[in-house]
C-alpha positions in Angstrom: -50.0 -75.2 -3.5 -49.6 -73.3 -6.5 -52.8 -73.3 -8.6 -53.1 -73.5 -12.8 -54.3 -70.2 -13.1 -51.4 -68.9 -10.8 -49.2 -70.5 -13.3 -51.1 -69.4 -16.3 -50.6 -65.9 -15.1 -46.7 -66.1 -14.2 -46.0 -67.9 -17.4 -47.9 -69.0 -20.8 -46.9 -72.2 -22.8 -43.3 -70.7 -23.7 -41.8 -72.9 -26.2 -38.8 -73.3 -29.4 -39.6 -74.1 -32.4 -36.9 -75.4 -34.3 -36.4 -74.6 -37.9 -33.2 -76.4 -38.3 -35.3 -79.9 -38.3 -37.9 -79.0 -39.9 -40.5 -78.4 -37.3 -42.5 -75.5 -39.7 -42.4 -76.8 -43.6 -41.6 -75.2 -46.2 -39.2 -72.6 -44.4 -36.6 -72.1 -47.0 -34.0 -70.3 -44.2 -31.8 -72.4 -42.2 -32.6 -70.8 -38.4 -34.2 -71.2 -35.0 -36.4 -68.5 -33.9 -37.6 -69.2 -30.1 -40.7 -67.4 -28.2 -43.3 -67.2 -26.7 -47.5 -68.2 -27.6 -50.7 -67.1 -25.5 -53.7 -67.4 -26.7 -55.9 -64.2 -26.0 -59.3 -63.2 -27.4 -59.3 -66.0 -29.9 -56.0 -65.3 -31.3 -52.9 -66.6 -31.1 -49.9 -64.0 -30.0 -46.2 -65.3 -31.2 -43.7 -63.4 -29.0 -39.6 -64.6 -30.2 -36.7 -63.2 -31.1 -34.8 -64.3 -34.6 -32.3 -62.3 -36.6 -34.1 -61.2 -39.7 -37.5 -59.6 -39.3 -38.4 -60.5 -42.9 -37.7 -63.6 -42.7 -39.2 -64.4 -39.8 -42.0 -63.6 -41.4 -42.1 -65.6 -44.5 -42.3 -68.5 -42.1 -45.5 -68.3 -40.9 -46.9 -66.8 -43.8 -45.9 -70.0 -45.7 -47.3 -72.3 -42.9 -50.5 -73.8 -44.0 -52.4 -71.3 -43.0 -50.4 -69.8 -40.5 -50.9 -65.9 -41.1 -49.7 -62.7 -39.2 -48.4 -59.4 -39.3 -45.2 -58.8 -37.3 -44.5 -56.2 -34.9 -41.5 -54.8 -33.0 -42.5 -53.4 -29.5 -39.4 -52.6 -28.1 -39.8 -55.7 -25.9 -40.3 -58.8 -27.9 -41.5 -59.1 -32.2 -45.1 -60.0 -31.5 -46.6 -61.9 -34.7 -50.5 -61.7 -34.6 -50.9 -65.2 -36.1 -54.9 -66.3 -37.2 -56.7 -68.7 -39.3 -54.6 -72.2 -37.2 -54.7 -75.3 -39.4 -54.0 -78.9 -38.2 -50.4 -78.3 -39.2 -49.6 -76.9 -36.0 -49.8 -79.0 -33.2 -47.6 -80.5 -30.6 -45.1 -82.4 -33.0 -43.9 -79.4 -34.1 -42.4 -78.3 -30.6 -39.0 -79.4 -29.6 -38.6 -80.2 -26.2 -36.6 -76.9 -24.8 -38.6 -74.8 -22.7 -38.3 -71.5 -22.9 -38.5 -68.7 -19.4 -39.2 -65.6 -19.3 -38.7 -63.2 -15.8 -42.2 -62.3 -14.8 -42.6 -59.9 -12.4 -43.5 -61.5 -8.9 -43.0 -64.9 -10.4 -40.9 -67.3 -8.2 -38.5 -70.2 -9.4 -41.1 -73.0 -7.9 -43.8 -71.2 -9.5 -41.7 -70.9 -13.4 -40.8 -75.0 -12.4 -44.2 -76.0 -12.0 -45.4 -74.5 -15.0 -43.8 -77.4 -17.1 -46.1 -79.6 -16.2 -49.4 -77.2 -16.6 -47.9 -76.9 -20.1 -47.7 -80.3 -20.9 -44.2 -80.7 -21.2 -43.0 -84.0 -18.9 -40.4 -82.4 -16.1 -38.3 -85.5 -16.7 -37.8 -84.3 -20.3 -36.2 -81.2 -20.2 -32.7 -80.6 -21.0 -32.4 -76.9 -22.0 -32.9 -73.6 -20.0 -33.1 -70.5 -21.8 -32.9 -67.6 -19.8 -33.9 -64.0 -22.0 -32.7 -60.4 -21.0 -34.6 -57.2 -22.7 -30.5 -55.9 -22.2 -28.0 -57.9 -24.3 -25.3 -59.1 -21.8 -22.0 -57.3 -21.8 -19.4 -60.0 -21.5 -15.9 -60.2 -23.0 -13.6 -62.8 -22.6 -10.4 -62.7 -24.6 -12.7 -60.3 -26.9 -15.1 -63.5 -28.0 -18.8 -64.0 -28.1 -20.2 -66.3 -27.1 -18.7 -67.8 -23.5 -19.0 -71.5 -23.5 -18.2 -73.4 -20.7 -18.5 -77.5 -19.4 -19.6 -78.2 -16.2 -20.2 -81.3 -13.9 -20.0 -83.9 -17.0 -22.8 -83.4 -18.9 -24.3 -79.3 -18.1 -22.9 -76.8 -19.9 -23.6 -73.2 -20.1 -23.3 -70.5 -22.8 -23.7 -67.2 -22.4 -24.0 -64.7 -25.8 -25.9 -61.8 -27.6 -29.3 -62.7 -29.7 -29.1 -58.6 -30.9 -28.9 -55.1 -29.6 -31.6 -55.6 -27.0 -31.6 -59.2 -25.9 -29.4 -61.3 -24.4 -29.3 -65.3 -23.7 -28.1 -67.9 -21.3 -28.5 -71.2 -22.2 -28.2 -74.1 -20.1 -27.9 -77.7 -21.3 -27.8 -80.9 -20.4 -26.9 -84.6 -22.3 -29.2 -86.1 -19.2 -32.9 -85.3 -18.4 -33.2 -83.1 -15.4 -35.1 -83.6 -12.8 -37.3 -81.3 -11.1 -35.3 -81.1 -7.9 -31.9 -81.1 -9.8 -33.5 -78.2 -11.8 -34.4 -76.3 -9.2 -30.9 -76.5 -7.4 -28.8 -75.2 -10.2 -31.0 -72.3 -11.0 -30.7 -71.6 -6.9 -26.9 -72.2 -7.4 -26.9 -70.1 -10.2 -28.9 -67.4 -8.4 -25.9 -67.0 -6.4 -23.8 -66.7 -8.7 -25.9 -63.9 -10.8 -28.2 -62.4 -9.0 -31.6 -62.6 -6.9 -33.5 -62.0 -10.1 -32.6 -64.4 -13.0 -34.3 -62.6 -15.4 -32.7 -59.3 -15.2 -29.0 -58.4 -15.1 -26.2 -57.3 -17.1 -22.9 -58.8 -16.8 -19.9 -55.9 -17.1 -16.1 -56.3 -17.7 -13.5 -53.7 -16.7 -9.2 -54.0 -16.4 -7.9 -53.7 -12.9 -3.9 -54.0 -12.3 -4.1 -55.4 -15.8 -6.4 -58.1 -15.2 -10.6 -58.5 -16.5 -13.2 -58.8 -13.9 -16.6 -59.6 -14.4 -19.1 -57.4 -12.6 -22.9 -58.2 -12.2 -25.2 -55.7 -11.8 -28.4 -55.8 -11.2 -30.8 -54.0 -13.6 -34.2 -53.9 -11.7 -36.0 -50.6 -10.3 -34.2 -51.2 -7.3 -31.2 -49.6 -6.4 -28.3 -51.9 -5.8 -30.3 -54.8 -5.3 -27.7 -57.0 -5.1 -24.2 -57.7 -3.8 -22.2 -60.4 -6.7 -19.7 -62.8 -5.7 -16.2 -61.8 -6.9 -15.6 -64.2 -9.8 -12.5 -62.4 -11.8 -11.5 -64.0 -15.2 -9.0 -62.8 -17.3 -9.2 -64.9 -20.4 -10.4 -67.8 -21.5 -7.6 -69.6 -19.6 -8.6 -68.7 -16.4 -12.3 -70.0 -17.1 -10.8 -73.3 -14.9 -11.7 -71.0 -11.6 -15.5 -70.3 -12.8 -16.2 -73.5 -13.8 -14.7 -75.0 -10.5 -16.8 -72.3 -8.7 -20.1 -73.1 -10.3 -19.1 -77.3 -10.3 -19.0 -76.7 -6.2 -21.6 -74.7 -6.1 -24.6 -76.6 -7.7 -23.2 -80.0 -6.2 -23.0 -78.7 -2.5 -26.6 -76.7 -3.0 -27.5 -80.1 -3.4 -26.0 -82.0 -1.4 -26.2 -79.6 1.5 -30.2 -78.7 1.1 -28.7 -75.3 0.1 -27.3 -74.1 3.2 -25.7 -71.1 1.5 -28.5 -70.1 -0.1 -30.7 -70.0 2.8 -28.2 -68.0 4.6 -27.7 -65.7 1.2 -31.5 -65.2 1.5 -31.7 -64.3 5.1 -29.1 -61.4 4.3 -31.1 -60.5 1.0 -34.2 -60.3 2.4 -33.0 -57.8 5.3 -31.6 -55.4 2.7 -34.2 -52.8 3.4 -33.6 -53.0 7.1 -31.9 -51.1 9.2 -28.4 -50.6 9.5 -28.1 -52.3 13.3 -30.4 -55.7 12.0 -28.3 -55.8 8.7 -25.4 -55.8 10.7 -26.5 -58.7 13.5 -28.0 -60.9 10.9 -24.7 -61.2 8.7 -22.6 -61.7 11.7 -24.7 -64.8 12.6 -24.7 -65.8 8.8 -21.0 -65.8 9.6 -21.1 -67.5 12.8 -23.6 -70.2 11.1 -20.8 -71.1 8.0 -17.7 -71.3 10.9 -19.4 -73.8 12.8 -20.4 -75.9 10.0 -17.5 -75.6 8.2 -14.5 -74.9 10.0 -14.6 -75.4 13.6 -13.6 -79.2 12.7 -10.4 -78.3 12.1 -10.0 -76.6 15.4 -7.8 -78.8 18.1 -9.0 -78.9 21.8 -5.8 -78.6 24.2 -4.8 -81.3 25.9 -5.1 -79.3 29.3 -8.5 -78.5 28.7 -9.5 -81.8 27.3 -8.3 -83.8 30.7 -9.7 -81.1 32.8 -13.4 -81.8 31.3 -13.0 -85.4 31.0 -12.1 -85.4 35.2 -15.3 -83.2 35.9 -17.3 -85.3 34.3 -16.1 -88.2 35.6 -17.1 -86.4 38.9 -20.1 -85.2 37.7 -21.7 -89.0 37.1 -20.0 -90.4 40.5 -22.0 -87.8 42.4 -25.1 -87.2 39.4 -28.3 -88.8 42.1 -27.9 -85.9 43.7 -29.4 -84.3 40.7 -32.4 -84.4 38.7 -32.3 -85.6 35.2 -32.5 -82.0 33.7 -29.8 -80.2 35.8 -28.1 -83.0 35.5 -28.2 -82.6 31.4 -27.4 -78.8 31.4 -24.2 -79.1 33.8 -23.1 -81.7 31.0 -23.8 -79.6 28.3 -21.9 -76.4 29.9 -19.1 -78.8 29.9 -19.3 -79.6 26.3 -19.7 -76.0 25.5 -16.0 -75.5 27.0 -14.6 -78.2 24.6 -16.6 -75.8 21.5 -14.4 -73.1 20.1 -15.5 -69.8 19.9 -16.2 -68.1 16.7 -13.6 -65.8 16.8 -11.3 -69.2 17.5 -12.4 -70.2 14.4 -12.1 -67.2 12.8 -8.5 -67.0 13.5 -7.6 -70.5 12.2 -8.9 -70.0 8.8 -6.3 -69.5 5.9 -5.9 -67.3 3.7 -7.9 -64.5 5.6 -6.4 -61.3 6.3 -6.6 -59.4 10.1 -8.9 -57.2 9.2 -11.9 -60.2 9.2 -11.4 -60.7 12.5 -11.3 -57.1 13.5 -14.1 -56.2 11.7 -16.5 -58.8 12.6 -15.9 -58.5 16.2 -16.4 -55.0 16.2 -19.7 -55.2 14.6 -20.3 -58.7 16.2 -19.7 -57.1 19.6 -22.1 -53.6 19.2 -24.8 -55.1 17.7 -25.1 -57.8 20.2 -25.5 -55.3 23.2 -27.7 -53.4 21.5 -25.1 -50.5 20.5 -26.3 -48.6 16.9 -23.8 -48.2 14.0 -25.7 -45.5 12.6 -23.7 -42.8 14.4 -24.8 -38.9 13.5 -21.1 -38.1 13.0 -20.4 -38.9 9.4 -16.4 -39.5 10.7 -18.1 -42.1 12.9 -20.7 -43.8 10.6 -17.9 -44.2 7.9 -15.8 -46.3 9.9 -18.6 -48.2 11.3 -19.8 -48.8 7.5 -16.0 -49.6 6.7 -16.4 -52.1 9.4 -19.9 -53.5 7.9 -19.0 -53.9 4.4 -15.9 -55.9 5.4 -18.5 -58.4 6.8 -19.8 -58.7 4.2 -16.8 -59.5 1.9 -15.8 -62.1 4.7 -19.1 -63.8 4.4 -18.3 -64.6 0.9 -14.8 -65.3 1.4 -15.7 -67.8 3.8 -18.2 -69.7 1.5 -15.4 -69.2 -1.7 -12.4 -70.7 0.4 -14.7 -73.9 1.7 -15.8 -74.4 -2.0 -12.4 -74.6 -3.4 -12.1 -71.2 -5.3 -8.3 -70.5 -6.0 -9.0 -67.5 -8.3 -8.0 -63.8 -7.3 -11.2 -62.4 -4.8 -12.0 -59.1 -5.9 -11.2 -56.4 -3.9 -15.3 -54.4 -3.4 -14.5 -50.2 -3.4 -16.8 -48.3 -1.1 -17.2 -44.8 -2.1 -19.1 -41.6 -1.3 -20.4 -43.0 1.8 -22.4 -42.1 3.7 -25.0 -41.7 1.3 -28.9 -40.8 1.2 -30.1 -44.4 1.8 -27.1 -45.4 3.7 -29.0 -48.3 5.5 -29.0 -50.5 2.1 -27.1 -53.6 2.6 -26.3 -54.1 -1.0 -25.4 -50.3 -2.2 -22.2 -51.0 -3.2 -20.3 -48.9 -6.1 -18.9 -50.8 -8.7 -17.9 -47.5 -11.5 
């Protein structure tokens, strides 16, 4: 169980104030300005971001009382604010909550702190996620990107200035902590492992946009985006159908993607050999759930089993009861299609899958190693490794629903210094 002053320390009563209501008297602009308050050695530190520094000023200096000198630290304006009147209290907080990406701070852990800082879970209807790098996002040359998702969530991307950017995410209903929690995973996904930290790119290819996300951590390559392409603002119907199917089936299906997105993730330091086995049973995992259904047993075979089992219970007190339950369940196993059945029957999928996968499906599985000294060698079996890894998203896009174009990953300049990265992929 996470404990207050774990919380305190991953997060400190982040809230809006909202100008446009009337929240802080007397402020003669028309503006919201949103931050962040700790309280450290008896004073109380403002941390926001607004549009005019001046101004932002003149708000708390005409506060009852509220005084402070405003600073700009390359990070956040930080308003040493002293001398706190009975003005300011609760009533003058709206009811957004505000995150910011703490280092080592986990979504359960940034959840639970609504509740340490006295704001109900049940009332929150806006996320506001902050970037210290503005987000780099075109479509059809507008800011911001506004787009409508399962009835009443919406989400708008857009610029606050030259070093922060914002996501909001809205809803006309309360959220609940579980329903929370799910579209940030979902959204995770989409984005990246780190919500707090990313830039979103455009570039033309064959004449169409496509939005790249990148992560912007230490580490190198930390992450490998699903291939969302948009071209303008009429192809936005394929993102929001995306993100609609994902967020419902995260949960509805107790995130099943995202647990098997994680596995992969978390093995992206490993070696080459476990990277490999781990994302060709991440595969196997989203066949059988998803597609093996649609696989038809031949009629042949179908009789054939039916007839042995009908033997198999005439003559079955000859048996004991648990030989007697694994020669039934070898039979059922012959009525199972394989994975690479399965693989075969899926539309839309091109050869290569197939090849791919069972090449690395097959060498990693009797213990044979990828990582070949011959660079001729280790590029082919990379070739092989990364085309996994574009079928594992394929796979999850096509049972989802996504009719968009799947962008096509380039692999360059391999093999390179830290070859055994999962997620070093070159996106220039």
């Amino acid at each position: 169980m996470i404990s207050n002053k774990d919380i305190q320390n991953c997060l400190e009563n982040n809230f809006t104030f909202d100008v446009l209501n009337g929240n802080l008297k007397n402020a003669k602009n028309n503006y919201s300005c949103t931050g962040r308050i700790t309280q450290k050695n008896g004073k109380i530190n403002f941390y926001g971001i607004c549009n005019q520094q001046t101004n932002f000023e003149n708000i708390f200096n005409q506060n009852n009382g509220l005084s402070g000198e405003l600073v700009d630290d390359d990070e956040y304006y930080n308003l040493q604010v002293s001398n706190i009147t009975g003005s300011f209290h609760s009533s003058h907080i709206s009811p957004s909550f505000v995150y910011y990406g703490t280092s080592g701070c986990s979504i359960d852990a940034e959840l639970s702190a609504l509740e340490y800082s006295g704001i109900s879970k049940s009332s929150i209807n806006t996320f506001n996620f902050y970037y210290k790098n503005p987000i780099n996002l075109e479509v059809n040359h507008g800011y911001p990107l506004k787009i409508n998702l399962i009835n009443f969530i919406s989400i708008e991307i857009k610029n606050i200035d030259s070093k922060h950017g914002l996501i909001s995410i809205n809803s006309s209903k309360n959220f609940s902590y579980e329903d929370a929690k799910n579209i940030l995973k979902g959204l995770t996904i989409l984005f990246s492992e780190n919500l707090f930290s990313f830039v979103v790119r455009t570039s033309i290819e064959n004449d169409r946009k496509v939005i790249q996300i990148k992560s912007t951590s230490n580490k190198e390559s930390t992450f490998f985006p699903a291939p969302i392409p948009l071209k303008t603002k009429k192809d936005l119907p394929n993102l929001i159908r995306f993100l609609n199917n994902q967020i419902i089936l995260s949960h509805k299906e107790q995130n099943f993607f995202f647990n098997l997105y994680s596995s992969i993730y978390k093995l992206r330091d490993a070696y080459l050999d476990i990277q490999a086995l781990n994302v060709c049973v991440c595969i196997e995992s989203i066949l059988k759930k998803y597609y093996a259904k649609s696989i038809k047993v031949p009629e042949k075979l179908l009789n054939r089993i039916t007839k042995a089992k009908a033997e198999l219970n005439r003559v079955k007190s000859h048996f004991d009861e648990t030989t007697l339950s694994d020669l039934n369940y070898s039979l059922d196993l012959k009525l199972k299609p394989s994975p690479k059945q399965i693989l075969k029957s899926v539309e839309y999928l091109d050869s290569k899958f197939e090849i791919s996968w069972t090449k690395v499906r097959n060498s990693t599985a009797h213990g044979v190693s990828l990582s070949a000294e011959n660079q001729v060698k280790l590029q082919i079996s990379l070739d092989h490794f990364y085309t996994c890894i574009e079928l594992f998203y394929k796979l999850w896009l096509i049972h989802i629903g996504y009719s968009g174009d799947f962008y096509q990953y380039s692999i360059k300049d391999w093999p390179r210094k830290n070859h055994r990265n999962l997620f070093e992929m070159i996106h220039k």
